[in-house]
Wavefront OBJ file of the C-alpha trace (Angstrom):
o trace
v 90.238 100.569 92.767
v 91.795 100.354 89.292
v 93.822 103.402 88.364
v 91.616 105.639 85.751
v 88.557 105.025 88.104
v 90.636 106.419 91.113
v 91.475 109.316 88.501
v 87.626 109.772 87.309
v 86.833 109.836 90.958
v 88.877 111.914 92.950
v 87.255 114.931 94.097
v 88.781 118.214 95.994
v 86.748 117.514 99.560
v 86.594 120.463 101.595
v 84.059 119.537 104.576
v 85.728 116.285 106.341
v 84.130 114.004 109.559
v 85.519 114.418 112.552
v 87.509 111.522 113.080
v 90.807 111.081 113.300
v 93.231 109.072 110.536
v 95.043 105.960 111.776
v 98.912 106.706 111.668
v 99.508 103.713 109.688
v 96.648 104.522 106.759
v 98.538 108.300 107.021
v 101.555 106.136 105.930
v 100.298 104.086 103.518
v 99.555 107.211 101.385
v 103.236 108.805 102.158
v 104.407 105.188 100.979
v 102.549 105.464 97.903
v 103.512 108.775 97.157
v 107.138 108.586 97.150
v 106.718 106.071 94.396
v 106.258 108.734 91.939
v 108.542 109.932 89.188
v 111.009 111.944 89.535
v 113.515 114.056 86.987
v 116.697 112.461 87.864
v 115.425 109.802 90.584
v 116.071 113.308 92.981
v 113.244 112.753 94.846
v 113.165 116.512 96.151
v 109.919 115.906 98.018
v 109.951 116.691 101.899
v 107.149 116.482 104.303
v 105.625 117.733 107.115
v 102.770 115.970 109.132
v 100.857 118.208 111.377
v 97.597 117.010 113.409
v 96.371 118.882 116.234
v 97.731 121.814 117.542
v 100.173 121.709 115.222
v 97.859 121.665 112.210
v 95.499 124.471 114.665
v 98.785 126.388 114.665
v 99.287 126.266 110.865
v 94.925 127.239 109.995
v 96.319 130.289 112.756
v 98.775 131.588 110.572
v 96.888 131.153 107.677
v 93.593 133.236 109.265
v 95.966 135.447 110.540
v 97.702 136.592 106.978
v 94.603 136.414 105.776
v 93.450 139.291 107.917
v 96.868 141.021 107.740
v 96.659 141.299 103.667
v 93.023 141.585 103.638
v 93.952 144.952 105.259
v 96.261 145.939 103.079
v 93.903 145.513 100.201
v 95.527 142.265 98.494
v 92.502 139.800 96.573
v 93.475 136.642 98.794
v 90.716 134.410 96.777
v 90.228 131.537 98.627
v 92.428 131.838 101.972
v 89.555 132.196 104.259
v 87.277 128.946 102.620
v 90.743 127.029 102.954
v 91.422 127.999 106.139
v 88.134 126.640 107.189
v 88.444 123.366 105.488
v 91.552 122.567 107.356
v 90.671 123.374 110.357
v 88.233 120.292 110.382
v 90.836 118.120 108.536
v 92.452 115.918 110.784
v 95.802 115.562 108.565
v 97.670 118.574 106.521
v 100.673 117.489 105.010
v 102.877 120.554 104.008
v 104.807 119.588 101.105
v 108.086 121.200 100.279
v 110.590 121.175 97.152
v 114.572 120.719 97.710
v 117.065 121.101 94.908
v 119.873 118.541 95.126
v 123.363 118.648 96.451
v 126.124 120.047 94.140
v 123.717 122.215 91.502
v 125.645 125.274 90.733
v 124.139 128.604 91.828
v 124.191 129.962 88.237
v 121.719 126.774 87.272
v 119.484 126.638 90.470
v 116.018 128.890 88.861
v 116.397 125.756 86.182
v 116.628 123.285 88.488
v 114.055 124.225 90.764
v 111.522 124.186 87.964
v 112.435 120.837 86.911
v 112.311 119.560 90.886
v 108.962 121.425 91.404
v 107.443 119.134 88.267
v 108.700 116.243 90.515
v 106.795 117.045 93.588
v 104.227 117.949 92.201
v 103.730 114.000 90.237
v 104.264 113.333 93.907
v 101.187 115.583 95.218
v 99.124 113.916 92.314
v 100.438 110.667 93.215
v 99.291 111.182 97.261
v 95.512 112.437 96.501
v 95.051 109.243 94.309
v 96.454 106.761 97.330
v 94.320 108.775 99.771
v 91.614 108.264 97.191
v 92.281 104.875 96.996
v 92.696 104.476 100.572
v 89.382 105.968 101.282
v 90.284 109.242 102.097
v 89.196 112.697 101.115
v 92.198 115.070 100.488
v 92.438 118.860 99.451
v 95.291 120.300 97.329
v 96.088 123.639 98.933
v 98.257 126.053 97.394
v 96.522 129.121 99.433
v 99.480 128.274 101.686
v 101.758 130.105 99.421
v 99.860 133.252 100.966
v 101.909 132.763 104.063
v 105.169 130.506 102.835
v 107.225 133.136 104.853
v 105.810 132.712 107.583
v 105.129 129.295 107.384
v 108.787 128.392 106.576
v 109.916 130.281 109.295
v 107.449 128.390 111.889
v 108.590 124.990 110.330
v 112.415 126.315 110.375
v 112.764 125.579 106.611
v 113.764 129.229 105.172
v 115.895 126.930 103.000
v 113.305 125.015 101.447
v 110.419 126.017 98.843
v 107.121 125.345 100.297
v 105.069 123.837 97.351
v 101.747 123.350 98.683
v 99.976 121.377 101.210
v 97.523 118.524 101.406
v 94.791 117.898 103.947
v 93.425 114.444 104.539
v 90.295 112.793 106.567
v 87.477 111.394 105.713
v 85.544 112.956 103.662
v 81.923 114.251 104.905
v 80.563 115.437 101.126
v 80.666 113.628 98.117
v 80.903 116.142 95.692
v 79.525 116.589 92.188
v 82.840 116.130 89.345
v 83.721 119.797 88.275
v 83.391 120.375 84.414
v 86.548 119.223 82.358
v 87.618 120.569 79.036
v 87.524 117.572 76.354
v 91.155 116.908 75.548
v 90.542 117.289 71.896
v 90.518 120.896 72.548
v 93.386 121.103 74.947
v 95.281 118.860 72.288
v 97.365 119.545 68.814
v 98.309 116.256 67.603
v 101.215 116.068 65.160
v 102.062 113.255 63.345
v 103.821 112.338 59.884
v 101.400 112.438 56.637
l 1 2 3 4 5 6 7 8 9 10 11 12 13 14 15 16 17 18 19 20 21 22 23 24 25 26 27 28 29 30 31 32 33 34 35 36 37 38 39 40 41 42 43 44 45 46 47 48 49 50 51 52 53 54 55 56 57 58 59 60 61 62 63 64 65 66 67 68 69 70 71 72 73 74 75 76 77 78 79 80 81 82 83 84 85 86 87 88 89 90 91 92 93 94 95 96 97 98 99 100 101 102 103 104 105 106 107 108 109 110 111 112 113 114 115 116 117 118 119 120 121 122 123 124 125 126 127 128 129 130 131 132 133 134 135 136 137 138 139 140 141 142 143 144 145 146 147 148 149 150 151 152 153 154 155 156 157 158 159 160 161 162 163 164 165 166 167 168 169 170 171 172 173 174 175 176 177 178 179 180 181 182 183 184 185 186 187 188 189 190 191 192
């Protein structure tokens, strides 16, 4: 698949078949994605694999906080729907952000913004190898509704949880979602 038709392609796939990924395709796309850029060649992606009852453990914690602010009143948007969709995904990937060794405390917030660019080239970079690969994948940052407690489960307080990505094969092929023309996204300066 050449590049821009992997990028015209791609589609978020929320209903996936049940049957399980090969380890080795799972690596292909974890190959492929820590080929992506990075500010300063830091790399500060980490990863975590879950299938499962470790992935059934994470969709728990998500239902659960899902309930818990649901009760309290908090708009969780799509929490539940995600929830749902990885529960049938055979793969979730949690994705994670790490500053580098030696930044001074005073210039971590500016750091961390420049790392979290970084990963997320890299969470581009692995839905377009999954895509390529013949996978369906779902970027999910619902997770951040339950980073605390998801960090804690993991044992990576230390670590900012970015997002996560579920893979499997995808059982819908869905329409492409509506896309702003660039010319209206776009000011283009140049000399007279």
């Amino acid at each position: 698949m050449q590049t821009l038709d992997a990028i015209a392609t791609r589609r978020s796939i929320r209903r996936f078949q049940d049957r399980p990924i090969p380890r080795p395709l799972v690596e292909q796309v974890l190959d492929a994605t820590v080929q992506a850029p990075s500010a300063k060649n830091a790399q500060p992606w980490r990863f975590v694999v879950l299938e499962g009852e470790r992935r059934d453990e994470l969709v728990r914690i998500m239902r659960e906080q899902a309930v818990h602010l649901k009760g309290m009143g908090v708009h969780i948007g799509s929490l539940e729907g995600t929830a749902r969709a990885m529960a049938v995904a055979p793969v979730t990937i949690v994705v994670f952000n790490t500053l580098p060794e030696g930044i001074p405390p005073e210039a971590h917030d500016d750091y961390r913004f420049v790392m979290l660019q970084s990963t997320g080239g890299a969470i581009q970079t692995m839905l377009l190898a999954a895509h390529d690969l013949g996978l369906g994948s779902l970027w999910i940052c619902d997770i951040l509704f339950a980073a605390c407690e998801v960090k804690a489960w993991l044992g990576r307080e230390d670590e900012d949880l970015v997002a996560c990505v579920s893979l499997g094969y995808a059982d819908e092929s869905p329409d492409a979602r509506p896309r702003t023309p660039w010319q209206e996204v776009t000011e283009w300066e140049a000399p007279a």
